[in-house]
C-alpha positions as CSV (number, residue, x, y, z in Angstrom):
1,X,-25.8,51.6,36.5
2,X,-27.3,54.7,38.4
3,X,-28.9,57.4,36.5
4,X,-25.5,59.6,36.5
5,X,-23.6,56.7,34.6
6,X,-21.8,55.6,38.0
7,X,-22.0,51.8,38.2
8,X,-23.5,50.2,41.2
9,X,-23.0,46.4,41.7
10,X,-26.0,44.6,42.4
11,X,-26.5,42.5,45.5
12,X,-26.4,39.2,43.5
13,X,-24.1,39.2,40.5
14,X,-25.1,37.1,37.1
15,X,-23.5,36.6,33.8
16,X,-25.5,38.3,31.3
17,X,-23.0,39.5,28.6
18,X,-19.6,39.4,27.6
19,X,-17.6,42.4,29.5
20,X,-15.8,43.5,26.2
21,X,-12.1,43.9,25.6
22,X,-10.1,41.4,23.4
23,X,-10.8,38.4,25.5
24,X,-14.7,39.0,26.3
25,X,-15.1,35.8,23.7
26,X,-13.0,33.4,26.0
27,X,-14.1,34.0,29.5
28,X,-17.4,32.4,31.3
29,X,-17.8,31.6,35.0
30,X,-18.2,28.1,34.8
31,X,-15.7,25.3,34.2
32,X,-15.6,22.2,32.2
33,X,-15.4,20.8,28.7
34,X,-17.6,23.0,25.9
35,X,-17.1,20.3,23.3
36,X,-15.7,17.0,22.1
37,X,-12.3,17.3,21.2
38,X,-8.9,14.5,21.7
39,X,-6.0,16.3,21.9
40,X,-3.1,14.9,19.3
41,X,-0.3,12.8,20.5
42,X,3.5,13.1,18.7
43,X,6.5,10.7,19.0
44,X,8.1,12.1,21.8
45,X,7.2,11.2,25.4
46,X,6.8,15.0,26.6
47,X,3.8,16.4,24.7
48,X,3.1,20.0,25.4
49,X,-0.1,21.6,24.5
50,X,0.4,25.6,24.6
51,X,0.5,28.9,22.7
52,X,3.5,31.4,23.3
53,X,2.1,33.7,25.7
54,X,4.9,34.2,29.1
55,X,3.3,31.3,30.8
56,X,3.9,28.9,27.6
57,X,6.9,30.2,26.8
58,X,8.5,29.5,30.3
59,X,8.0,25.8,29.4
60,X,9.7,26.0,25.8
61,X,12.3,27.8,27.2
62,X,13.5,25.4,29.7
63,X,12.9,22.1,27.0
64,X,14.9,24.3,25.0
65,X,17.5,24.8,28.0
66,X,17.6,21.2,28.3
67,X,18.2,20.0,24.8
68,X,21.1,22.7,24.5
69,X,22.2,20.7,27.1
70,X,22.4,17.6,25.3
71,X,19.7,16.5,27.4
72,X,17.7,14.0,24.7
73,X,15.1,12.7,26.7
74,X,13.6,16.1,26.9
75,X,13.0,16.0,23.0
76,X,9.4,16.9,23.3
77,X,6.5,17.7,20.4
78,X,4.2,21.0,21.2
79,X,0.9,21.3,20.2
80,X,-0.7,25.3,19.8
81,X,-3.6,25.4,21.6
82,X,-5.1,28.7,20.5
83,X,-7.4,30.2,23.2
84,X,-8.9,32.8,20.9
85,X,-10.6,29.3,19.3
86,X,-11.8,28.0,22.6
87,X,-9.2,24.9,22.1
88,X,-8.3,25.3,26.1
89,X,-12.3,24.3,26.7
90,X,-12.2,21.0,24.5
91,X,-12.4,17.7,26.3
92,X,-9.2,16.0,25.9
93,X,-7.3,19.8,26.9
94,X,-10.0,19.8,30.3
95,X,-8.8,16.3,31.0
96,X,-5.6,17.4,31.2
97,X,-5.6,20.9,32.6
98,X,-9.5,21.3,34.5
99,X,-8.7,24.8,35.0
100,X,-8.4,24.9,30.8
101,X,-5.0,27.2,31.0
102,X,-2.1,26.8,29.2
103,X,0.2,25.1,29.0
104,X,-0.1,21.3,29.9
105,X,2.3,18.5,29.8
106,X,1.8,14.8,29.2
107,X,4.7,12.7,30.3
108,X,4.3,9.7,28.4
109,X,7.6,8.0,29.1
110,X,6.3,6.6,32.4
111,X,4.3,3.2,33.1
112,X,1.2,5.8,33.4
113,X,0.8,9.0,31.4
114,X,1.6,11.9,34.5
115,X,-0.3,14.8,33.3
116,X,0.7,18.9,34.5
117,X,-0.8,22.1,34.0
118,X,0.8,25.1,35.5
119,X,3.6,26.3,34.3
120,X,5.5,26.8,37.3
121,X,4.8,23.2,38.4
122,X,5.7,22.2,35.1
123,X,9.0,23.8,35.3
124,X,9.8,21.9,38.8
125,X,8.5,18.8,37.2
126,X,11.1,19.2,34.4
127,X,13.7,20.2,36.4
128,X,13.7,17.4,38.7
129,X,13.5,15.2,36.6
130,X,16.5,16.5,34.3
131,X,19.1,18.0,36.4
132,X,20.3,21.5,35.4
133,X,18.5,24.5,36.3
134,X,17.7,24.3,40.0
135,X,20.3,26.5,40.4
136,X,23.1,26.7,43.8
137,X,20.3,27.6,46.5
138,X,16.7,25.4,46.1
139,X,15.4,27.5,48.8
140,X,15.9,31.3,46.8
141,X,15.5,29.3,43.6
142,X,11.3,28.7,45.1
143,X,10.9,31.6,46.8
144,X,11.6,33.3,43.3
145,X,9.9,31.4,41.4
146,X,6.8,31.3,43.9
147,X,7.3,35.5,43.9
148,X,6.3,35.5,39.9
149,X,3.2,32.9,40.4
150,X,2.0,34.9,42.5
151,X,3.2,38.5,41.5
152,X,2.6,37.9,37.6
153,X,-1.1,38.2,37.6
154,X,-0.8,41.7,39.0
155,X,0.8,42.9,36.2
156,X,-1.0,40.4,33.3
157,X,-4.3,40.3,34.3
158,X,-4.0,43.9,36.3
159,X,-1.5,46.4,34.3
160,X,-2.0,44.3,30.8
161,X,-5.4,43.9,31.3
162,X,-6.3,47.4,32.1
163,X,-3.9,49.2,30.1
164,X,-3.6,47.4,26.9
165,X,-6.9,44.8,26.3
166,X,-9.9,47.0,28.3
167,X,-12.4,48.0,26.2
168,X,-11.8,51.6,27.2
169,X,-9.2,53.2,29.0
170,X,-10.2,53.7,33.0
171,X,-7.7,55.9,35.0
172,X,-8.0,54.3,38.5
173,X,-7.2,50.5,37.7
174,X,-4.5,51.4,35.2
175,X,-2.9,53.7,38.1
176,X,-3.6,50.8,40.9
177,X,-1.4,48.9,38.6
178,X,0.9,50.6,37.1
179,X,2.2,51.7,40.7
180,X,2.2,47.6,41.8
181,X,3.7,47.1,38.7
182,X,6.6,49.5,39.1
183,X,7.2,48.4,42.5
184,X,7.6,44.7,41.5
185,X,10.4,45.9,38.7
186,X,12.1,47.8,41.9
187,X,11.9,44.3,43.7
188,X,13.5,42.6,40.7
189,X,16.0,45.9,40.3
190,X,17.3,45.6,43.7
191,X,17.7,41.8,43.7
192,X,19.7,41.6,40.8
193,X,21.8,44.2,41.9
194,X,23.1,41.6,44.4
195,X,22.9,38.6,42.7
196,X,23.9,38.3,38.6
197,X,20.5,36.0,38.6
198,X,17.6,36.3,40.9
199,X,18.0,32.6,43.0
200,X,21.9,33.5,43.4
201,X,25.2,32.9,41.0
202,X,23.5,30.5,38.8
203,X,20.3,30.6,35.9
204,X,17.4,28.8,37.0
205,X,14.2,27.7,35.9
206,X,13.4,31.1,38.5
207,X,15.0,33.0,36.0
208,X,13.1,31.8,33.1
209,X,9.3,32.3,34.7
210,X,10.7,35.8,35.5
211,X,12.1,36.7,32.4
212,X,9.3,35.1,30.5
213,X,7.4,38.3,32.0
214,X,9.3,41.1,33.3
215,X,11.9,40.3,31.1
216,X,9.9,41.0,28.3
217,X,8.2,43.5,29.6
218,X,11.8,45.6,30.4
219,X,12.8,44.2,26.8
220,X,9.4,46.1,25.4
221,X,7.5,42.8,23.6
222,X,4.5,42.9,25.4
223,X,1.7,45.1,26.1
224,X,2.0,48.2,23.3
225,X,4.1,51.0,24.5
226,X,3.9,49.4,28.1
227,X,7.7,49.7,28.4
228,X,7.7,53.6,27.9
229,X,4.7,54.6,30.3
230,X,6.3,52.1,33.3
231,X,9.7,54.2,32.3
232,X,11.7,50.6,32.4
233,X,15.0,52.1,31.1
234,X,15.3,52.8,34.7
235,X,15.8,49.7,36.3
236,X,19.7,49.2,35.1
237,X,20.0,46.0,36.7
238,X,16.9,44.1,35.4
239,X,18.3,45.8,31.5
240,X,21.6,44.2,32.4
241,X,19.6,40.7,33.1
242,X,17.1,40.9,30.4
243,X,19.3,41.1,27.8
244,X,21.6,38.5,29.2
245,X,18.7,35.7,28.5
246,X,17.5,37.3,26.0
247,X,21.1,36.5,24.4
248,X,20.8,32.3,25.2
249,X,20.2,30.1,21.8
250,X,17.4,28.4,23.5
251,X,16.0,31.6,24.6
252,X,15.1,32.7,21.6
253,X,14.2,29.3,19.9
254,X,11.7,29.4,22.9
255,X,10.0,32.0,22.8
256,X,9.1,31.0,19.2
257,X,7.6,27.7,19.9
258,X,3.4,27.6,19.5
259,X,3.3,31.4,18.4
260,X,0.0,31.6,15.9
261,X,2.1,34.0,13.8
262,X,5.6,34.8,12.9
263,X,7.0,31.1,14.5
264,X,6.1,27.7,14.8
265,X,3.0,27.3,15.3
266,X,3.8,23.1,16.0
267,X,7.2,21.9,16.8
268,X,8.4,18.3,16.4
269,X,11.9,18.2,15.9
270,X,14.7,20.6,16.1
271,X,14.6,20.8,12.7
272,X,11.4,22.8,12.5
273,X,13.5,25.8,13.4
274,X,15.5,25.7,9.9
275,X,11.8,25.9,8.3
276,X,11.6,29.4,10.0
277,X,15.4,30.6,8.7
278,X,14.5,29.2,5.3
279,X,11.9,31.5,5.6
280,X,13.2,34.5,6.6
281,X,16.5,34.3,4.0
282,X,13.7,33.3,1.4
């Protein structure tokens, strides 16, 4: 820092103290296990270990998809992994996932365990192996889903980031991405005014990684009063789609699945859900 407050990097950066903001705890440059801890194992042959943020939430969402389906084989147990805890840096979760993100999947209905983490490559794992939800076109149904793995972490780890989790509130970066923000919510606008879902005629697991973010975010669940400064009201067509998934049964058992609060913190069975309307007629 210079003697008028500006800051000045150095020529050789080192990790000396948490940067602040509501993830300072979590983060570290270096990878790899921090302590000695198996991850459990349910009944079902797809375990999931996640919490519900958008990325873990895409995954619940399509198992969801799939059992409304009637699809039984994708009866599945999920474990929360909560990050705030440092569960992602235990060893059995870095033996599944070494970059220790959520979510990760264990296949266990196969000779040998087959072991994901990404939630985009989960989602083509899943739906490969299922059926439903590759939609009419495979071609648009990747280039849309590759447009919000790589778009996504503009406007989660850039717009959230800045605008809702730094420790203090910096007018250049929440600017830099509040307009890339807006621009990718134009890109979504103008595609669905073509198409009733972004890969063409038909839902798709491209719909759910989108939806799992800028659906939300045009629906106003995640970051604050996010919704209101990036003036989403305005995109009509990406309203129109929102709401439309937001509408699906499995939708919005879903987005319920491994929330720490206010859900299911574990699910097992279908039955879990009933626990949660039990609770909210009790």
């Amino acid at each position: 820092m210079s003697d008028d407050g500006v800051y000045v990097p150095p020529r050789v950066w080192t990790w000396e103290q948490p940067s602040g903001g509501k993830f300072a705890s979590i983060n570290r440059p270096v990878a790899g296990a921090t302590h000695d801890k198996p991850l459990p194992v349910g009944k079902h042959p797809l375990q999931l270990y996640s919490l519900a943020t958008p990325n873990g939430q895409k995954v619940t969402i399509l198992l969801e998809e799939l059992l409304e389906r009637g699809i039984t084989e994708a009866e599945y147990d999920a474990w929360l992994i909560q990050i705030s805890d440092g569960d992602q840096f235990g060893s059995g979760f870095v033996e599944v996932n070494p970059n220790s993100k959520i979510p990760a999947l264990v296949d266990r209905s196969r000779p040998e365990p087959v072991s994901l983490f990404e939630s985009g490559a989960i989602l083509l794992y899943l739906a490969e192996r299922f059926g439903p939800f590759l939609g009419t076109s495979r071609p648009a149904m990747l280039s849309w889903l590759m447009w919000q793995m790589g778009s996504a972490p503009f406007l989660g780890g850039g717009f959230g980031h800045f605008y809702a989790y730094a420790p203090e509130k910096l007018e250049y970066p929440i600017n830099r991405y509040a307009m890339e923000a807006k621009r990718q919510l134009d890109v979504l606008d103008r595609r669905l005014a073509e198409q009733p879902f972004v890969a063409g005629a038909e839902y798709s697991v491209a719909d759910i990684a989108i939806w799992a973010w800028y659906g939300q975010l045009a629906l106003g669940r995640i970051y604050g009063s996010a919704a209101e400064f990036l003036s989403v009201d305005d995109y009509s067509n990406l309203q129109r789609w929102a709401h439309q998934i937001d509408e699906r049964p499995a939708v919005k058992r879903g987005i319920l699945v491994n929330r720490a609060e206010g859900g299911l913190r574990e699910r097992h069975s279908s039955a879990d859900f009933d626990s949660l309307a039990i609770a909210d007629n009790g």
